[in-house]
C-alpha positions in Angstrom: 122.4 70.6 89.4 123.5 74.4 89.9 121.0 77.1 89.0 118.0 76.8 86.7 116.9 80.1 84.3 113.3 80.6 83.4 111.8 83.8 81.4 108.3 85.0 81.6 108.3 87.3 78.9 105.5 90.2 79.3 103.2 88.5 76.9 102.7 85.3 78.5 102.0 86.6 82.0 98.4 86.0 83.3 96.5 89.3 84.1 93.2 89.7 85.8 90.9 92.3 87.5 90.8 93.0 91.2 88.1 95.4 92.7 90.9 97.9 92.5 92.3 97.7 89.5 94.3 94.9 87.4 97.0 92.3 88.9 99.3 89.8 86.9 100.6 86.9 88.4 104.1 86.6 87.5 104.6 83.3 89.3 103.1 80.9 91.5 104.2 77.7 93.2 103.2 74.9 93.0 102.6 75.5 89.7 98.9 74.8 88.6 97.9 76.2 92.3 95.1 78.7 92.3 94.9 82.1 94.1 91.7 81.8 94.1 91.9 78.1 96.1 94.6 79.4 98.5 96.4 76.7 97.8 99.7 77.6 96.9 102.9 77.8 98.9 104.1 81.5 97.6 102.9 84.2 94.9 104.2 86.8 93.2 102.4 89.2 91.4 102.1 93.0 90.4 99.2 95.3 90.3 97.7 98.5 89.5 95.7 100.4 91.9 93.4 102.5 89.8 91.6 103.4 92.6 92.5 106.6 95.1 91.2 103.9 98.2 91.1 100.5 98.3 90.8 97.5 100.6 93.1 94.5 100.4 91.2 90.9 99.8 92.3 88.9 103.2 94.2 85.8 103.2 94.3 84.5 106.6 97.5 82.0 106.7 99.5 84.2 104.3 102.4 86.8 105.3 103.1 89.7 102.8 105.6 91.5 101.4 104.5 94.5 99.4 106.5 97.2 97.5 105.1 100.3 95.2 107.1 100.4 91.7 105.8 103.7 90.4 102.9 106.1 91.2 102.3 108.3 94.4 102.8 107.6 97.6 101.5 104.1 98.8 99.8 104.7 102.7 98.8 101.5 104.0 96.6 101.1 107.3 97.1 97.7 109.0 94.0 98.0 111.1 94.9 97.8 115.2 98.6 96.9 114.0 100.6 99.7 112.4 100.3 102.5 109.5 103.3 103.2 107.0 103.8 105.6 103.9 105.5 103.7 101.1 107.7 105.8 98.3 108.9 103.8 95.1 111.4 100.8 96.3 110.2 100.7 99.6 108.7 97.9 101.4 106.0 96.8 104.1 105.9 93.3 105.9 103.0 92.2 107.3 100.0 89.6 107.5 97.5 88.4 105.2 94.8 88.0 107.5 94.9 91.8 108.8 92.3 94.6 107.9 94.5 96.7 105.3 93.2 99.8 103.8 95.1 101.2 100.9 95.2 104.9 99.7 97.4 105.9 96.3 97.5 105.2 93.0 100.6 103.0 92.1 101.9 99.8 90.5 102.9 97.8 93.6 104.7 94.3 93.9 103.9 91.1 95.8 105.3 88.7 97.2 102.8 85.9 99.3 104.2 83.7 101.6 102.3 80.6 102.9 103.6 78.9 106.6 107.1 77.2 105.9 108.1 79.2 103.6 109.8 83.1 104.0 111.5 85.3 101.5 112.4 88.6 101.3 112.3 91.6 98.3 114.8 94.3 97.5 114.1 97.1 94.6 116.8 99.2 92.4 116.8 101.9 90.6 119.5 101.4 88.2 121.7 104.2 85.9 124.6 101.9 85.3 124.8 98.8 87.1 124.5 97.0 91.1 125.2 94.0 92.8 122.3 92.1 94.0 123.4 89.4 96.9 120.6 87.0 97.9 120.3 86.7 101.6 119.3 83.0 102.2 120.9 82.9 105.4 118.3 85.3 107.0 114.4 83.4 105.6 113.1 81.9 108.5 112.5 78.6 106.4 114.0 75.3 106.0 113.2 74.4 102.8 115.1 72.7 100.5 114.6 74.7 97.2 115.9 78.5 96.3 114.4 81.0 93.8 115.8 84.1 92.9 113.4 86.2 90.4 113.9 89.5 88.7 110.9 91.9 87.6 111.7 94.3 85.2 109.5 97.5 85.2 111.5 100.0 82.8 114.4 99.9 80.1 116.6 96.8 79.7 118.6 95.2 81.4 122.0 92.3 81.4 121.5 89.5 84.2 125.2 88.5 85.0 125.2 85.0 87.0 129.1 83.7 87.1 129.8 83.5 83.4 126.5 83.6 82.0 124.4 87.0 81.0 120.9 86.9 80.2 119.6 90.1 78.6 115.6 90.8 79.3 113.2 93.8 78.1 111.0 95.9 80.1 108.1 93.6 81.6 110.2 90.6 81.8 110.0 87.6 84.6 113.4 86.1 85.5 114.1 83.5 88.1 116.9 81.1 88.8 116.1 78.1 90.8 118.0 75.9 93.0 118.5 73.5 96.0 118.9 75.5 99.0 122.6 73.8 100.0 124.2 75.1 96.5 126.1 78.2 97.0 124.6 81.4 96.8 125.3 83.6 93.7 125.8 87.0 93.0 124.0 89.0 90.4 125.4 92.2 88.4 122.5 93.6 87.1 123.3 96.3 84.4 121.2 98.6 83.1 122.1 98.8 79.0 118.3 100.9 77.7 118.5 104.5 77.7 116.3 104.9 80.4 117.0 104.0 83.9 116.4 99.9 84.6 113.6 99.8 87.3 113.8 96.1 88.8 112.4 94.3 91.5 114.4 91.4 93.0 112.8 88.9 95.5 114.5 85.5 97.2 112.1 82.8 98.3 112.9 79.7 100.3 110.3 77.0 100.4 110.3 73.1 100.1 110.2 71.6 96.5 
């Protein structure tokens, strides 16, 4: 079957206010699942925190994966559990169901993982170009379904998978999908805008 390409371009992704500011959904599986329900198997999203404090909504049966794109410093306080300071790129594990107290204005990145499924998240900063290796081997999951997605924050960017290259803009959603036994791919991701290309890169492993 090999790898299957979707693009979310910035205008079709689904935005929405939170109590600290305003989050868009970038993708969610299965699709037609609802945050709201808490019935999906994994999220991801990104979100501004407007706010200089905030407290994250729980979700009890969730682990998270969060990572600030731009903005201050991101200090999170995992209530009775631990306390980290997050710089751009940088990322914090940890569980849905936790008291987590937010201070920092930023745009942050999420990933939401339900039980069965695990993935991980990785974020560049790119003048020229990188190679981004998924690490399937590591997700505690065994699913039978791969995606790879891409967030582009700033610039543009080329997508080179084997002999095809995708180009996306800023604000772009990329993800390649496939079954978990296919061989893992590398990615050259090349910045071509005049300004840095700011991506996020996430892997997610999870049953299809």
């Amino acid at each position: 079957m090999g790898w299957m390409m979707k693009v979310v371009s910035e205008e079709e992704q689904n935005r929405a206010k939170w109590s600290g500011g305003i989050t868009t959904q970038l993708a969610i599986y299965p699709p037609g699942s609802e945050y709201k329900e808490r019935n999906f198997a994994w999220r991801i999203s990104t979100a501004t925190v407007d706010d200089a404090k905030s407290t994250f909504t729980a979700l009890p049966g969730f682990k998270r994966i969060i990572m600030p794109l731009q903005g201050e410093p991101l200090k999170l306080d995992h209530k009775e559990h631990h306390k980290v300071v997050l710089n751009p790129l940088e990322t914090d594990i940890f569980q849905g169901a936790w008291i987590t107290e937010s201070e920092g204005r930023v745009q942050d990145f999420n990933l939401m993982l339900a039980n069965g499924c695990d993935g991980n998240m990785q974020g560049y900063d790119i003048v020229d170009k990188c190679i981004f290796k998924p690490q399937t081997d590591k997700l505690e999951s065994n699913g039978n379904t791969v995606t790879v997605a891409f967030y582009l924050l700033t610039g543009q960017m080329n997508i080179e998978q084997g002999k095809q290259t995708s180009k996306i803009q800023k604000g772009d959603f990329v993800t390649f999908t496939a079954e978990a036994k296919e061989k893992p791919v590398e990615y050259t991701l090349r910045s071509k805008g005049e300004v840095p290309a700011i991506v996020a890169c996430v892997v997610v492993k999870y049953d299809k």
